[in-house]
C-alpha positions as CSV (number, residue, x, y, z in Angstrom):
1,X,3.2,-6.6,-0.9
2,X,-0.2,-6.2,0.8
3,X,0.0,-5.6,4.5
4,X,-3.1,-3.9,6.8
5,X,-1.9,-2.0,9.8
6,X,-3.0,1.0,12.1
7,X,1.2,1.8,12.4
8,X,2.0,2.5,9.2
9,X,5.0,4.2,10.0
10,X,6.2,1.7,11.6
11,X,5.3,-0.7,9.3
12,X,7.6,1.4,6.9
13,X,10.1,1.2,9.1
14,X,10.7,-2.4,9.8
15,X,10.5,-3.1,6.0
16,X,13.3,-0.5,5.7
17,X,15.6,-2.1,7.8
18,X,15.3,-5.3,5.7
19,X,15.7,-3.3,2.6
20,X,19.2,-2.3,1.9
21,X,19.3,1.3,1.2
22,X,15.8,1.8,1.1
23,X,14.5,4.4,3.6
24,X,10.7,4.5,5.5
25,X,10.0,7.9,2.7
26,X,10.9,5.7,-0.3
27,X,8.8,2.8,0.5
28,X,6.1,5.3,1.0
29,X,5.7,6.4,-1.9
30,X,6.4,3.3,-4.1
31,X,3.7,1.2,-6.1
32,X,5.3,-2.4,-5.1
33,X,4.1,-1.9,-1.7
34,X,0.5,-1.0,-0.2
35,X,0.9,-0.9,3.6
36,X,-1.5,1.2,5.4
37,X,-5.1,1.4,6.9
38,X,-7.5,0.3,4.7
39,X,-8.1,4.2,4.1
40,X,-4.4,4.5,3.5
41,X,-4.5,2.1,1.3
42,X,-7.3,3.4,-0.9
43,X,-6.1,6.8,-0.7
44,X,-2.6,5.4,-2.2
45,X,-4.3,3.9,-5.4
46,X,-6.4,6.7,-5.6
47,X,-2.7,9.2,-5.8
48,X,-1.0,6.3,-8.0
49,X,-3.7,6.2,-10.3
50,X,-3.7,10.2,-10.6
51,X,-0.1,10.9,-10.4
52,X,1.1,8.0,-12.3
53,X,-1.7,6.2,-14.5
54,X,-1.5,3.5,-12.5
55,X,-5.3,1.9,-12.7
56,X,-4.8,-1.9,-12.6
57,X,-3.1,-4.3,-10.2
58,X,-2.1,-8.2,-9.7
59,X,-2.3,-9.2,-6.3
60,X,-1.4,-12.5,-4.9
61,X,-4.0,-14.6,-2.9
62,X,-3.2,-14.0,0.5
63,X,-3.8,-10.1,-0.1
64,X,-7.3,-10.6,-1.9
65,X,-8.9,-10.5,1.6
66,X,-7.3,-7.5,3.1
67,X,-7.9,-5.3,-0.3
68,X,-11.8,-6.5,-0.1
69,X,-12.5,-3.4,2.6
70,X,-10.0,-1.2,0.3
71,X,-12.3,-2.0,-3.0
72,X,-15.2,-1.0,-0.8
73,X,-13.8,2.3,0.2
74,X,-13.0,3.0,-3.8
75,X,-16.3,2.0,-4.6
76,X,-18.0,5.2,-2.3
C-alpha cells in the first residue's frame, strides 16, 4: 500500500483501526506499507534498504504516480 499524506500519523492510525491487532508503531515500521510525505517515504526505503536489504519493490499501478516525486528525492 502506497498512500501520500501530510498526517501520517494519522494515516497510521486509521489503518490501525481496520487492522485487527495491529497498532499505528507496527505499521510504521513495516515494509507492506509506504504512507508518508513523499520525504517520508523516501527516507523509509532509504532505512529498509539499510536495515533490512530491502532494495527492490513491486508496486501496483495506481501507486506508480505518487512514488514518481519519491524516485526523484532518491535520485538527489
Amino acid at each position: 500500500m502506497v498512500a501520500v499524506t501530510d498526517d501520517r500519523d494519522a494515516a497510521l492510525a486509521e489503518l490501525a483501526a481496520e487492522v485487527p491487532g495491529a497498532s499505528p508503531q507496527d505499521l510504521a515500521v513495516t515494509p507492506f506499507l509506504l504512507i508518508g510525505s513523499p520525504r517520508q517515504l523516501a527516507d523509509q526505503l532509504r532505512r529498509q534498504a539499510s536495515e533490512l536489504g530491502i532494495t527492490s519493490y513491486i508496486v501496483r499501478e495506481p501507486a506508480v504516480a505518487a512514488l514518481e516525486q519519491v524516485l526523484a528525492r532518491l535520485r538527489n
